[in-house]
C-alpha positions as CSV (number, residue, x, y, z in Angstrom):
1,X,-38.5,272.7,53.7
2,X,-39.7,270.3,50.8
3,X,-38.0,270.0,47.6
4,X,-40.6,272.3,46.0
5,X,-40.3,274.7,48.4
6,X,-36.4,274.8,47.9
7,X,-36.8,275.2,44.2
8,X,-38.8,278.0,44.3
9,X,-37.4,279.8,46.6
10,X,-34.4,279.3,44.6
11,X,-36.1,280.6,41.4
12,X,-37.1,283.4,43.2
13,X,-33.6,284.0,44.5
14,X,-32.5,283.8,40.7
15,X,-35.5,285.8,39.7
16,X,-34.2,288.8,42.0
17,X,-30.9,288.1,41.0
18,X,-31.4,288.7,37.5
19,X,-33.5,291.9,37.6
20,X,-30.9,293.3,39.8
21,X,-27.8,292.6,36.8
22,X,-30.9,294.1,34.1
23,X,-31.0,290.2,32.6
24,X,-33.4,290.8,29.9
25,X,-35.9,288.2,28.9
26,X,-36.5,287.0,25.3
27,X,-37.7,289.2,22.7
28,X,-41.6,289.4,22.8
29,X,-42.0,287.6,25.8
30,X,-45.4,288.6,27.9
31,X,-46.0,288.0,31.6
32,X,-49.6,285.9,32.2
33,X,-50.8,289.6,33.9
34,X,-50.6,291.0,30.6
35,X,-47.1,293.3,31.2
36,X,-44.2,293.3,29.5
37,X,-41.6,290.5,30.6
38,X,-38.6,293.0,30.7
39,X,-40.6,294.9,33.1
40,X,-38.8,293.7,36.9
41,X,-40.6,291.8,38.9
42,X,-40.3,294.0,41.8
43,X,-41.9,297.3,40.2
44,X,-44.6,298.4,42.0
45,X,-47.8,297.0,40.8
46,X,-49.9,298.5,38.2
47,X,-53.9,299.8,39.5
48,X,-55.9,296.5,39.8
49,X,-52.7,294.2,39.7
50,X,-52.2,292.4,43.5
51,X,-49.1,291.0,45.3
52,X,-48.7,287.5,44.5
53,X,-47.3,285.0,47.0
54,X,-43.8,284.8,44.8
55,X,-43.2,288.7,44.7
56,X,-43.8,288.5,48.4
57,X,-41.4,286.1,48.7
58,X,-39.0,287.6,46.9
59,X,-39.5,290.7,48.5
60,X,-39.0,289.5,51.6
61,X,-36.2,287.8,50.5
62,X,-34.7,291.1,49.7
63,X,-35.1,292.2,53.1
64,X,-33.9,289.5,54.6
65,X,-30.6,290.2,52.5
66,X,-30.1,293.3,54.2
67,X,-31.8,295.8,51.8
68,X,-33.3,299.0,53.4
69,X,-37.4,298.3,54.0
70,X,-37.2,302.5,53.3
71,X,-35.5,301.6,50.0
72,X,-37.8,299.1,49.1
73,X,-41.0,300.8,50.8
74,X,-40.8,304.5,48.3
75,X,-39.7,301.5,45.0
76,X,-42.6,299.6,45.3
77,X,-45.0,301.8,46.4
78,X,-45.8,299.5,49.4
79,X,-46.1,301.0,53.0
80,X,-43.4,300.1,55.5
81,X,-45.7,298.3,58.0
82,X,-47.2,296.0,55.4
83,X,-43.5,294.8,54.5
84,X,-42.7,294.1,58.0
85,X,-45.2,292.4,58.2
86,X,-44.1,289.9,55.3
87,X,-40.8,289.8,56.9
88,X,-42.2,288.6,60.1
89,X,-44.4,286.1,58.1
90,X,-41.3,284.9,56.2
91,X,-39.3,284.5,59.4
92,X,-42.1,282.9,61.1
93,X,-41.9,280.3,58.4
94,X,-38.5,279.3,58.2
95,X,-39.1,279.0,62.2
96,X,-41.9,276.6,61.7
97,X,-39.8,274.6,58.8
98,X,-36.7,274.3,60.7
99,X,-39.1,273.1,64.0
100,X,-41.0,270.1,61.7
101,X,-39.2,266.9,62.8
102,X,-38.8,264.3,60.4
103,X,-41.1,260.9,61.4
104,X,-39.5,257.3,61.2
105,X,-41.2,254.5,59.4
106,X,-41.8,253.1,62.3
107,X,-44.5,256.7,63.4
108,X,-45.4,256.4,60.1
109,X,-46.9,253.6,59.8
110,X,-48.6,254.3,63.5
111,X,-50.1,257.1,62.0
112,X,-51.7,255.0,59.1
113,X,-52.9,252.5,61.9
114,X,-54.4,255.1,64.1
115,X,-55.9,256.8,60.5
116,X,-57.9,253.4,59.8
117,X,-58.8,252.8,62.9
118,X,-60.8,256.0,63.3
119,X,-62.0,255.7,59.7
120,X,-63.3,252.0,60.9
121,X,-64.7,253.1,64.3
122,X,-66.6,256.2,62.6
123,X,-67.6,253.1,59.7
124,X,-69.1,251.2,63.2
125,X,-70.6,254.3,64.5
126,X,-72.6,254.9,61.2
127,X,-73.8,251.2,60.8
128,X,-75.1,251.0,64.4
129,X,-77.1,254.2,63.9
130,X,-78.5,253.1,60.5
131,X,-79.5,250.0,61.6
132,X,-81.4,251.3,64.9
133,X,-83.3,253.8,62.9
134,X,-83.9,250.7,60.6
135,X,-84.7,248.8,63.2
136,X,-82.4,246.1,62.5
137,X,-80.9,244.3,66.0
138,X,-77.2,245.5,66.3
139,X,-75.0,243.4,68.4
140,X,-74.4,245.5,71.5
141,X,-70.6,245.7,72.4
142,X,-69.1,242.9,74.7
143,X,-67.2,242.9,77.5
144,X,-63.8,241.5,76.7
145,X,-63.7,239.8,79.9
């Protein structure tokens, strides 16, 4: 998981956190869907409002804290298949993150030869078939022998 990633999960943990102890936000404050800030993130969404990728998360989150998916199915309003289903999709992603293997400089920097050396073959292709329709002589390719 990237540092970004970490962060906001972590904001979301805190996010959670703090609607579940009744933090309140500053006086006035507005959220950018047009609802009042003290409002917790987790209410079920108002007609026309849809499920963000960070109240999914933290949802999910919530679930994967132990919280009943009953519980959280009747508060938000959200059937119980539909928040299996972002369970499974969180799960699947923390499989996929702990899978990625980190590449030494040494495959890096293979990978940035083998990236401009297609970018120069598909360069060679596209000159060869300009200059034939051009009718320009191309030097066919050599044996190396």
């Amino acid at each position: 998981m990237s540092k970004p990633e970490r962060e906001r999960t972590a904001e979301g943990v805190k996010a959670v956190e703090e609607a579940k102890q009744g933090a309140a936000s500053p006086e006035g404050a507005r959220r950018a869907t047009g609802g009042d800030a003290a409002a917790p993130s987790g209410a079920a969404l108002q007609p026309g409002q849809r499920w963000s990728r960070a109240r999914r998360r933290e949802v999910a989150l919530r679930m994967l804290r132990g919280e009943s998916v009953e519980d959280l199915s009747r508060e938000l309003a959200v059937p119980v298949y539909r928040l299996e289903e972002w369970r499974e999709a969180a799960l699947a992603g923390i499989d996929g993150a702990l899978r990625e293997r980190r590449r030494s400089a040494t495959e890096e920097q293979l990978a940035q030869v083998h990236k401009r050396l297609g970018e120069a073959l598909m360069d060679n292709e596209l000159l060869r078939e300009r200059c034939r329709r051009l009718g320009i002589p191309f030097p066919e390719r050599r044996s190396r022998r």
